[in-house]
N, C-alpha and C positions, 0 to 999 in steps of 0.2 A: 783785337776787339772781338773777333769772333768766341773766344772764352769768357766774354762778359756775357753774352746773351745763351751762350750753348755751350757751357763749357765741357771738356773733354768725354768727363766721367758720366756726365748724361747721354751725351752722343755713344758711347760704347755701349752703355746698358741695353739702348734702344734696338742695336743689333740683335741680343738675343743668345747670343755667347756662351755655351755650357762649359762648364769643366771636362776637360778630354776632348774639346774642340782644337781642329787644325786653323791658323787665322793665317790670311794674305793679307799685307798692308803693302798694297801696287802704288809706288812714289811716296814711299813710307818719309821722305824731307828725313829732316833732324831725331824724328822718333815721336810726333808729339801723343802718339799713339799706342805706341809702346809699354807703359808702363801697365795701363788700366787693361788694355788686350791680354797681358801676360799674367794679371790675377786673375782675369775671368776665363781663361783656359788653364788653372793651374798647372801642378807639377807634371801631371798626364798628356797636357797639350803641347800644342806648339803655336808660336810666332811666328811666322814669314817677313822679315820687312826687305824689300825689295826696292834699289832704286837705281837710276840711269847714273846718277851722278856720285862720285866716289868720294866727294865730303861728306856727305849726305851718310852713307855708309859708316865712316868713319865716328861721326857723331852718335848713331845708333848701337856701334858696338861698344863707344865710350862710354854710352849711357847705360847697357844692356849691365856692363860690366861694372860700372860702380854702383849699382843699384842689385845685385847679382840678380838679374832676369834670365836665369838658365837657360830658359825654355824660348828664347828669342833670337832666329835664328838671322843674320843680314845678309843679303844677298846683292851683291851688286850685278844689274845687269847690263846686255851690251843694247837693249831697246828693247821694247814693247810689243810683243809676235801679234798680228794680226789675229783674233779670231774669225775662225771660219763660218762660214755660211754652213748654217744647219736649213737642207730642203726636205719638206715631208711628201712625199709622193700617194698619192688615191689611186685607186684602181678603181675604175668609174663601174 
């Protein structure tokens, strides 16, 4: 349903995406993001698709592959690293 109301290729533009852009897709699922990320960073860029789960992965580089999306790279992870706390310090 979500593709009726916002489908993909609007959602990516809205990013802002140059060519020669590096992209993370953090629980990148089946890819559904994949394709539009990989023209909007052309041949120059790169795709990250990143996911906990190894179907998931599988599907992406199925898809990366019969679609040749070069430039998409899948990455199965073993979880999600915590970001760190960034503190700014004053010197009064």
């Amino acid at each position: 349903m979500r593709d009726v109301f916002a489908p993909v290729s609007k959602r990516v533009d809205g990013f802002g995406i140059e060519n020669g852009s590096v992209v993370v897709d953090f629980g990148c699922g089946p890819g559904s993001y994949i394709e539009r990320a990989s023209r909007a960073v052309g041949d120059t860029g790169k795709v990250y698709a990143v996911d906990v789960h190894e179907l998931a992965i599988k599907s992406v580089k199925a898809k990366a592959r019969k679609k040749s999306l070069n430039n998409v790279i899948p990455l199965l992870s073993t979880g999600y690293p915590m970001i760190p706390t960034i503190r700014t310090w004053r010197t009064p």
